[in-house]
C-alpha positions in Angstrom: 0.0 0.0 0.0 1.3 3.5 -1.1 0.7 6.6 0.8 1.1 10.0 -0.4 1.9 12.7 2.1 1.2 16.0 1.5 3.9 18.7 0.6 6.2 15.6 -0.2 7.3 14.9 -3.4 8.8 16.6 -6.1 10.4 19.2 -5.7 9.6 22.4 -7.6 12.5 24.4 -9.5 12.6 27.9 -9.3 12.4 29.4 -12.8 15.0 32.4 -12.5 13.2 35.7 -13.5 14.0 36.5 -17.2 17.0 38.2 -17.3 17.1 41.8 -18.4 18.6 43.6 -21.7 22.5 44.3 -21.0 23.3 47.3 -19.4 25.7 49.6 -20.5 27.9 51.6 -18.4 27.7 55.5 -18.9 30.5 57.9 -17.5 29.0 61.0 -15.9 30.1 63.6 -14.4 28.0 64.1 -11.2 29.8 67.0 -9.5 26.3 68.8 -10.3 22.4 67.5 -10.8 22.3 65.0 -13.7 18.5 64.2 -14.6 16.7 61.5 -16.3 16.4 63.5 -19.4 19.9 64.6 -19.7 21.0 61.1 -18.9 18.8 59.7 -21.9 20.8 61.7 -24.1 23.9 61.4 -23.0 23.6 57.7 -23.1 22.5 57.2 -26.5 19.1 55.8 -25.6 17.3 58.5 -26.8 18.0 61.2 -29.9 17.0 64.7 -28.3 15.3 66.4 -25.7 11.5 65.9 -27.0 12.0 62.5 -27.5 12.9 62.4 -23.9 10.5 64.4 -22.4 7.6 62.4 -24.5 8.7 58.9 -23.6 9.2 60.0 -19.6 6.1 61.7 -19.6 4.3 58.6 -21.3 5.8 56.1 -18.7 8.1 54.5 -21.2 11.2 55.0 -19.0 12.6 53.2 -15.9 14.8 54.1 -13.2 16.1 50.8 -10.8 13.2 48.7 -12.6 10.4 51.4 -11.5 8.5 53.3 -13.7 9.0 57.2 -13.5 7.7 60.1 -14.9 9.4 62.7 -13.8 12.0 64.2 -16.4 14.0 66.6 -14.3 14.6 63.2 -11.1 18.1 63.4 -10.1 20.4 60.3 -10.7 22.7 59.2 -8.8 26.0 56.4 -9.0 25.0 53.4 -9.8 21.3 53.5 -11.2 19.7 51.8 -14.0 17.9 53.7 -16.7 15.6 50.8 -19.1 14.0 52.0 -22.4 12.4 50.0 -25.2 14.9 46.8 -24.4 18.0 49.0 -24.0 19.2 49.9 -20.5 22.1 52.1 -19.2 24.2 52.5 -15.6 24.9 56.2 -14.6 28.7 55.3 -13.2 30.6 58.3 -12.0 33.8 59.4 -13.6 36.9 58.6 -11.3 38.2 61.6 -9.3 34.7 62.4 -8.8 32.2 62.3 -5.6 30.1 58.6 -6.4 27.4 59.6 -3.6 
């Protein structure tokens, strides 16, 4: 006679979350206020200043995997911007304050 317990078994394996697109690493000088859309341009991931401020203000862009629509949010060392697949680290430039 065969008995099946509860909870026994197999085991599940945990399917990893999808990884993301590759990020690149962006120099930036942070010695003064660097902003989502001045970081959009200056990393390549968008052409100019309206393309910016239309695809943060449509909720196109993330910052550290959350949604934001604010154009003009400072950035600091070390976060991740994600648009349309493409993604990009704001990395300060050596000699410079990383806070």
């Amino acid at each position: 006679m065969s008995r099946h317990i509860a909870g026994r078994g197999r085991v599940a394996r945990a399917t990893p979350p999808p990884a993301g697109p590759p990020v690149d690493d962006v120099d930036c000088d942070l010695s003064s206020k660097l902003t989502l859309g001045q970081f959009l341009k200056l990393a390549s991931l968008l052409d100019s200043g309206a393309e910016a401020k239309d695809a943060v203000a449509s909720g196109a862009v993330s910052v550290n995997g959350e949604v934001d629509t604010r154009r003009g949010r400072g950035l600091v060392h070390g976060d991740v911007v994600e648009i349309g697949g493409r993604a990009a680290r704001v990395v300060a430039r050596e000699g410079r304050d990383a806070t």
